[in-house]
MILUMVO-811185 format. One record per atom (N, C-alpha, C, O, CB): x, y negated, z negated. Coordinates in pm, whole numbers, plus 50000, padded with zeros to 5 digits. Glycine has a CB too. Layout:
<pts>
XYZ ...
</pts>
This chain:
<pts>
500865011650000 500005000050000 500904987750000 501664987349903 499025000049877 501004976450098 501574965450090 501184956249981 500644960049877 501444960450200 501494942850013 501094940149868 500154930349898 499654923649807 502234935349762 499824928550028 498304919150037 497174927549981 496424923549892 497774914950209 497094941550047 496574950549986 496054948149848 494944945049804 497394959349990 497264950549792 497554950349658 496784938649533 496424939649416 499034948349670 496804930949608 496824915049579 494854917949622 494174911749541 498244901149721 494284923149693 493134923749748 492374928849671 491464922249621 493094929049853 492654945749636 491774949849511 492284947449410 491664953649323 491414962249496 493184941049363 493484934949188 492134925149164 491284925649075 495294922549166 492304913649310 491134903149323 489654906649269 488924901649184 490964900049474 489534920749383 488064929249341 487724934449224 486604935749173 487864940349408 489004937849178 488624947049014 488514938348919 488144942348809 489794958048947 488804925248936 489144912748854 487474906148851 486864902248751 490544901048943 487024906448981 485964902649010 484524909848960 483484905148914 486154902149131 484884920048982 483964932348920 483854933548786 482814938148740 484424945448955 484914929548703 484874932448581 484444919448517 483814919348411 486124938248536 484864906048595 484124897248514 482304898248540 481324896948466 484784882048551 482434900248638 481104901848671 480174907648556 479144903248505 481074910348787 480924919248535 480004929948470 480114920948267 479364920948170 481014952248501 481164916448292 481334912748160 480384899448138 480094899348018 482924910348130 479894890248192 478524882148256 477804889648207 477754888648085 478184880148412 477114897848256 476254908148283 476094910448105 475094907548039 476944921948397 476764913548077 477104918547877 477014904847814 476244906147719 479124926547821 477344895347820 477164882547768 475924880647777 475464877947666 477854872547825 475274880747845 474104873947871 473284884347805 472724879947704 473774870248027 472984899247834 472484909447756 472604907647591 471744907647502 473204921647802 473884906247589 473714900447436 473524888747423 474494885347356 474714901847351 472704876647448 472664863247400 470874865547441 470084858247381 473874849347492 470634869747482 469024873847521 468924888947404 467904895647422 468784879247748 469864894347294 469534896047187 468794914947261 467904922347218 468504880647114 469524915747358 468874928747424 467804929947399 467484938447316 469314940547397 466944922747455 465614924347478 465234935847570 465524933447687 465124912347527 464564949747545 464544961547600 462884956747696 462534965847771 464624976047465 462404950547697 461034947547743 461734940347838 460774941247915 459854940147647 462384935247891 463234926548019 464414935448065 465624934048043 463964910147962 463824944148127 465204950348264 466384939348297 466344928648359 464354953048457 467394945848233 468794936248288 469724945848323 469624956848268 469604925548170 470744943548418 471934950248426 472334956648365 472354968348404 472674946048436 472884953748237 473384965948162 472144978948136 472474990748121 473954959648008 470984975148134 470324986248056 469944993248185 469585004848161 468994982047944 469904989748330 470014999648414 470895006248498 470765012748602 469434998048462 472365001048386 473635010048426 474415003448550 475305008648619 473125026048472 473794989448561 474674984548671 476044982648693 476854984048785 474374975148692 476024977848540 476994971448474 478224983248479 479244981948546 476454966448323 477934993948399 478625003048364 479265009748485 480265016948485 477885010748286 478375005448603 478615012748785 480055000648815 481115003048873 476555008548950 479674989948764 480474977848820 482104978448789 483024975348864 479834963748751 482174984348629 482864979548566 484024998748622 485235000348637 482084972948391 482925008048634 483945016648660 484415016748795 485325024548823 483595028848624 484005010448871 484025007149022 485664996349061 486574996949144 482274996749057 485214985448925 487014978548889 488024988648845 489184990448881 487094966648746 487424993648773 488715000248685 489135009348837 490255007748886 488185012548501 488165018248897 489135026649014 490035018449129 491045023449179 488075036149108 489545006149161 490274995149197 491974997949186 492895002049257 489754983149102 491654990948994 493164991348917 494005001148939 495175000348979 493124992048777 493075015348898 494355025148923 494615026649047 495685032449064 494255038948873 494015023449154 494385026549287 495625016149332 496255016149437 493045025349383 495755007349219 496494996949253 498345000849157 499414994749149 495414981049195 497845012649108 499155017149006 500215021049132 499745025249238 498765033448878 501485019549115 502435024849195 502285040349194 501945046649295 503795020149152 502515045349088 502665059249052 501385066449007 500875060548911 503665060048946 500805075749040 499715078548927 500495089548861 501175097648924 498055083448982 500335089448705 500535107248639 499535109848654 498715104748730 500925112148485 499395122448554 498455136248599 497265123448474 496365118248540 499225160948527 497275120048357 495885114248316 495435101948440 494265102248477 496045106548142 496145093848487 495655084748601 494845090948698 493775086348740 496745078848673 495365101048732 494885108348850 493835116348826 493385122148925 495825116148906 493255118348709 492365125048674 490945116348606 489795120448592 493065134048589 491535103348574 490965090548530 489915088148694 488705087748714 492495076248485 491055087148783 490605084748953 489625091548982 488765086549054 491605088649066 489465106848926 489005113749010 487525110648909 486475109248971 489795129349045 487505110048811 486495112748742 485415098448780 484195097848767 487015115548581 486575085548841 485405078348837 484805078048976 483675075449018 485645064948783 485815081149028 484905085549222 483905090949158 482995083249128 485705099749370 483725109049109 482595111549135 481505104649017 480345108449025 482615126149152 481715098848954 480405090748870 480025082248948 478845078848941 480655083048732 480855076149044 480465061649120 479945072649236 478725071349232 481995047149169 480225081649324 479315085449402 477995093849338 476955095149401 480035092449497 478225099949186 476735102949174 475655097549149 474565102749127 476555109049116 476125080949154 474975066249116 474445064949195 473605055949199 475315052249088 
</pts>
């Protein structure tokens, strides 16, 4: 991976995670109100935030064997959403 690349999904996972972290702020300042559907309570959030994190590690030089198993586990949660 070059490093525009590089520089590209850091941007996205950076983006994704504030996003999702929005998403949690606001859930908690509205005091999780369960009668008002928000992001976090229909797992958007949790889709968003593991969606950055596979970003990150894809962005590791090296993976070891827990990285690589970190990777794999969040592909398939993010494709079984």
């Amino acid at each position: 991976m070059n490093g525009m690349d590089r520089a590209t999904k850091l941007l996205a996972a950076a983006e994704g995670a504030s996003a999702a972290t929005c998403d949690m702020i606001e859930c908690a300042r509205s005091n999780a109100d369960l009668r008002h559907p928000d992001n976090v309570s229909a797992g958007d959030t949790v889709h968003q935030l593991a969606d950055s994190l596979r970003l990150l590690v894809e962005c590791m030089p090296e993976l070891n064997e827990d990285a690589a198993q970190l990777q794999g586990a969040l592909i398939r949660f993010i494709e079984a959403g």
